[in-house]
C-alpha positions in Angstrom: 2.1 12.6 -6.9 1.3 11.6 -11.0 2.5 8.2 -12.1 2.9 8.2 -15.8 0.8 5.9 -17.7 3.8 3.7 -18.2 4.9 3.7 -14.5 0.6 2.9 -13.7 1.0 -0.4 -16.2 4.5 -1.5 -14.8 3.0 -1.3 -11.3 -0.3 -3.1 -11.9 1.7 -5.8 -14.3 4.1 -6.0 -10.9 1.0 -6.8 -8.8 -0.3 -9.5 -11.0 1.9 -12.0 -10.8 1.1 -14.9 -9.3 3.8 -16.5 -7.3 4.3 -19.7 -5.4 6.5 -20.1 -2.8 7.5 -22.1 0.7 8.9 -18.9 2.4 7.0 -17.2 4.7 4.5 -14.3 4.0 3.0 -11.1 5.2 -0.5 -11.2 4.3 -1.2 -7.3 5.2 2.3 -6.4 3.7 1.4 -8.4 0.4 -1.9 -6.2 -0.4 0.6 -2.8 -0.5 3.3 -4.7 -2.0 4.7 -2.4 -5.4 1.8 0.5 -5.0 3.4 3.3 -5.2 2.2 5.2 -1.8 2.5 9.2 -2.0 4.9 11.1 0.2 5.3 14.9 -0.1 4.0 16.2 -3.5 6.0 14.3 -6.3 7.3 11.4 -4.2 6.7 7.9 -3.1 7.9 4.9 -1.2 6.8 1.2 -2.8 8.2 -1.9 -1.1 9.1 -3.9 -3.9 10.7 -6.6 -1.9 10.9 -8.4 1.5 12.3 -11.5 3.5 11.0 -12.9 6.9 8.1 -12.1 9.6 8.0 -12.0 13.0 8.3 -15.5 13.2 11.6 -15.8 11.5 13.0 -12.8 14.5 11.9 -15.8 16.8 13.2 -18.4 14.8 16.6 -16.7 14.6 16.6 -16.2 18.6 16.3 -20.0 19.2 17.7 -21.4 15.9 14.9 -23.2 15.7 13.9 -25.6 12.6 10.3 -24.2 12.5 8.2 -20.8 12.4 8.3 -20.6 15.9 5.9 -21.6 18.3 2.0 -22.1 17.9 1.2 -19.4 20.3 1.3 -15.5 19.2 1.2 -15.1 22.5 4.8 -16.2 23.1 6.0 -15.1 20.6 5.0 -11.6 21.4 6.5 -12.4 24.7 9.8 -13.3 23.8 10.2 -10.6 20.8 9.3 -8.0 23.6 12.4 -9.1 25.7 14.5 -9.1 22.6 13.4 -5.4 22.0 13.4 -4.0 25.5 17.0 -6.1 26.6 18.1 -4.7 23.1 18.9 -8.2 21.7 19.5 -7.0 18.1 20.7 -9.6 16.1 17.6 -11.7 15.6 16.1 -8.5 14.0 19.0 -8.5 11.2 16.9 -11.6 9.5 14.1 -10.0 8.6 15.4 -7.2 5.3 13.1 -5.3 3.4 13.4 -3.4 0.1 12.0 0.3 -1.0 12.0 1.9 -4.3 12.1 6.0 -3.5 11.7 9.1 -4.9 12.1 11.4 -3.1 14.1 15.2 -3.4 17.6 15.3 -3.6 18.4 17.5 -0.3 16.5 14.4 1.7 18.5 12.0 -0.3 22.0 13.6 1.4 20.4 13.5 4.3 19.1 9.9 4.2 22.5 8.3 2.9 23.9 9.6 6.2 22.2 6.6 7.7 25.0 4.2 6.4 23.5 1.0 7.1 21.8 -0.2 3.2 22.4 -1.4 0.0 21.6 1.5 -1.9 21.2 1.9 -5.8 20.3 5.5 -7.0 19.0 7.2 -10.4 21.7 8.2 -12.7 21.6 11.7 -13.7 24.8 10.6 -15.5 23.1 8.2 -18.0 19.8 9.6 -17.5 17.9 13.1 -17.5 15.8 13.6 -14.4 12.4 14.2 -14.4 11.4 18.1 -14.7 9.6 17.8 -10.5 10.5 19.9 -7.9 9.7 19.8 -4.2 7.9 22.9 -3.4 6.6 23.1 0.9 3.3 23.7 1.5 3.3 27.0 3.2 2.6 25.5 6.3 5.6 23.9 6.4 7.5 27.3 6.2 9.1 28.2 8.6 11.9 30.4 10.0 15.1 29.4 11.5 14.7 28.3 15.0 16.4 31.1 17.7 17.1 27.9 20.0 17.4 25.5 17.7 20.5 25.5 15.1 18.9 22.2 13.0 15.3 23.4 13.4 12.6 25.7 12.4 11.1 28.4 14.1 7.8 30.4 13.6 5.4 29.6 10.4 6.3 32.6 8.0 2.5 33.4 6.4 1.1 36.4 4.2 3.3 38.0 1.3 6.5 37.2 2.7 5.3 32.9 2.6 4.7 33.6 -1.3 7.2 35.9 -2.3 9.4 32.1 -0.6 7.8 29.7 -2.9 7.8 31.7 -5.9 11.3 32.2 -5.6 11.9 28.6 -5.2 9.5 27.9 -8.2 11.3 29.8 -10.4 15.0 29.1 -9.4 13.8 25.2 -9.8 12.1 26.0 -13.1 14.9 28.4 -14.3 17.9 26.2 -13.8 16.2 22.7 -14.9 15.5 25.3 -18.5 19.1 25.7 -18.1 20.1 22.4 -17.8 17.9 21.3 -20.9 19.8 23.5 -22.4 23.1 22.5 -21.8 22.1 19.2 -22.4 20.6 20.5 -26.0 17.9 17.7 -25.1 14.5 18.5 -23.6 12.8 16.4 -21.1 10.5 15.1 -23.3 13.7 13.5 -25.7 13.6 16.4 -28.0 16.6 18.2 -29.5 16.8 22.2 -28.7 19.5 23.1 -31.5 20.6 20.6 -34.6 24.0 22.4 -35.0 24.9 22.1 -31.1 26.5 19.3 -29.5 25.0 18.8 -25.8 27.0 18.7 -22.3 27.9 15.3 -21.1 25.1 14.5 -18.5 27.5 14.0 -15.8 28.5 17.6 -15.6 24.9 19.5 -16.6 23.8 18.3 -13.4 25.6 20.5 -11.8 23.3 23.0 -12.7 20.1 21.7 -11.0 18.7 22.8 -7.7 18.4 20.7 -4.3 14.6 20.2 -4.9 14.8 18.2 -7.6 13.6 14.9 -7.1 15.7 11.9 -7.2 15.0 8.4 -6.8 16.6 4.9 -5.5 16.1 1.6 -4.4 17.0 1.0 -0.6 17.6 -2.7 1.0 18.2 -2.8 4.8 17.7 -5.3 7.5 14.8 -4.6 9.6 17.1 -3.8 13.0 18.3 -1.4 11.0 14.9 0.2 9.3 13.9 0.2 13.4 17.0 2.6 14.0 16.6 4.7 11.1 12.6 5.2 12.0 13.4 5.9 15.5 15.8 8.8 14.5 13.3 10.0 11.3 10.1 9.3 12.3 10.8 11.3 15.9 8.6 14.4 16.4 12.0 16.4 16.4 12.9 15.2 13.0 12.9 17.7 9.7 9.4 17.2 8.5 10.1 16.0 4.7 12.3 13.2 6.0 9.5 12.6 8.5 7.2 12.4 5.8 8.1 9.4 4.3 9.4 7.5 8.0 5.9 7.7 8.7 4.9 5.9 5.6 7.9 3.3 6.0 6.3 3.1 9.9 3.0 1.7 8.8 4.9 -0.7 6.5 6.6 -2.2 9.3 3.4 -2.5 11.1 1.7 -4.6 7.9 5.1 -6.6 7.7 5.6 -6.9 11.7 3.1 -6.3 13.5 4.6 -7.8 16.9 8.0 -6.3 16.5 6.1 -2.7 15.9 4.0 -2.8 18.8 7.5 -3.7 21.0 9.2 -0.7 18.9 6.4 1.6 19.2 6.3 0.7 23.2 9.9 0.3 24.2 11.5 2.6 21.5 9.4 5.1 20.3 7.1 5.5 23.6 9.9 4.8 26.1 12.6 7.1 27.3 16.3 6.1 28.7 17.3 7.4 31.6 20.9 8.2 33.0 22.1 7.4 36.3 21.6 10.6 37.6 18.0 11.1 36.1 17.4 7.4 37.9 18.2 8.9 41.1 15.9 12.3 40.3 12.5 9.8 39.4 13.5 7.5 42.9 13.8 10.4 45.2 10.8 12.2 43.1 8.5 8.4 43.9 9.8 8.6 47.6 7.8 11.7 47.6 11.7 13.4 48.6 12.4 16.9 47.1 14.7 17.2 44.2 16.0 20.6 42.6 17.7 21.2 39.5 20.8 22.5 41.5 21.0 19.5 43.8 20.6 16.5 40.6 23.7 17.5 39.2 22.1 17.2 35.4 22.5 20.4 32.8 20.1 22.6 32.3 19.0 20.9 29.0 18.9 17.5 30.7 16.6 18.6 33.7 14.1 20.2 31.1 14.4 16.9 29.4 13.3 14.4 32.2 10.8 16.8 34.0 9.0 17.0 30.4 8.9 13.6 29.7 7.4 12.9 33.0 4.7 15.5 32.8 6.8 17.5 35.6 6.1 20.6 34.0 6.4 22.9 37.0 9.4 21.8 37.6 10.6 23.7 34.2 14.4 25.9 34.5 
């Protein structure tokens, strides 16, 4: 990721301001606050903007006048049972703000999550910047045989370049073809006197998925909690993991309670159907349990013996 000089100044004029106020802070948060942090090759997430801490979860659970109580401790205790019980509301004080870029086929995927106040980069008033996404051939991959959302096998050798450099030069190609309808190069230059460009709102047509994009995304933190647990999951499409992970560790500066209950009930903790209840009490009973007798699917058997470690147990 480059910052242009301007963006470096805008940043570190950002991070010098010196403001007073009677709300409450996140000292760990605060020291990350507008740095730009690098996801991917080109992108980054900064938080520009927040409300709340953990205290203000626990004020908003007792309406309460104050912070909350003098011990962490119970604090901690009562924002556990509020995230294991699934008492969301008190989460919806705390909201926190990201300015993104990021490439435009993660953008479509992240606007599915329709729970923020977004604001995104206008390609109609604006040209966007000449970057492409381009995977690092580790992250190649082939379709997944079992998997219709996944990837398969890492594709290496000749095959792994011959990849990239056709997505280099389709990127490169069109965004030369869209300077070109716009008669304007990147840099603000005219291409041709005599020629009127294309309106910006339809040249963009031309550009390819892997250009990069940006926004500014505002959500409440009960909802930044469901977006990580679906993006930041192992099972989740590695560039939109990319940047969960980074928006993870912000939520650990900014909350550091409420992340240890989300990384413990959430993230390391597993629901369990009825049926997959009855499976674990038999299985503790020391009774024997088959697939045939449990009455889950295939899929759902595989699911619970592998989360409990039951590997022999596999269909």
């Amino acid at each position: 990721m480059k910052l242009t000089k301007e963006q470096q100044l805008d940043i570190l004029d950002q991070q010098s301001q010196q403001n007073t106020t009677k709300r409450v802070t996140s000292p760990e948060l605060e020291k990350v606050l507008y740095e730009a942090l690098p996801v991917l090759d080109h992108g980054f997430i900064r938080v520009v903007d927040y409300m709340g801490d953990d205290s203000s979860i626990v004020q908003a659970a007792r309406v309460s006048y104050g912070k909350g109580t003098k011990k962490v401790s119970t604090d901690a205790g009562l924002i556990k049972y509020l995230m294991r019980h699934r008492h969301s509301t008190p989460f919806e004080m705390c909201e926190i703000k990201y300015h993104v870029k990021l490439p435009i086929f993660i953008a479509r995927q992240w606007i599915r999550h329709r729970t923020a106040n977004v604001n995104e980069y206008s390609a109609r008033y604006s040209i966007l910047d000449k970057e492409f996404y381009l995977p690092e051939k580790e992250h190649l991959a082939a379709q997944s045989s079992t998997n219709r959302q996944g990837r398969g096998q890492v594709i290496n050798g000749k095959q792994a370049d011959d990849i990239l450099k056709i997505l280099k030069d389709d990127a490169q190609r069109n965004y030369e073809n869209y300077e070109k309808l716009l008669n304007e190069k990147f840099d603000g230059s005219v291409i041709d006197e005599d020629k009127d460009g294309l309106a910006r709102e339809l040249a963009r047509m031309n550009l390819t998925l892997n250009t990069y994009t940006q926004w500014y995304w505002k959500t409440d933190l009960l909802n930044l909690l469901n977006f990580l647990s679906l993006r930041a999951d192992s099972h989740a499409q590695y560039e939109i993991r990319a940047y969960a992970d980074i928006m993870l560790d912000t939520v650990k500066r900014w909350v550091p309670i409420t992340y240890e209950a989300f990384m413990d009930y959430r993230v390391g903790g597993i629901e369990l159907s009825a049926k997959s209840k009855q499976v674990i009490q038999k299985m503790i009973k020391g009774e024997k349990c088959k697939y045939e007798d449990s009455g889950l699917s295939k899929r759902e058997w595989n699911e619970l013996m592998s989360s409990f470690g039951f590997t022999e147990n596999l269909q």
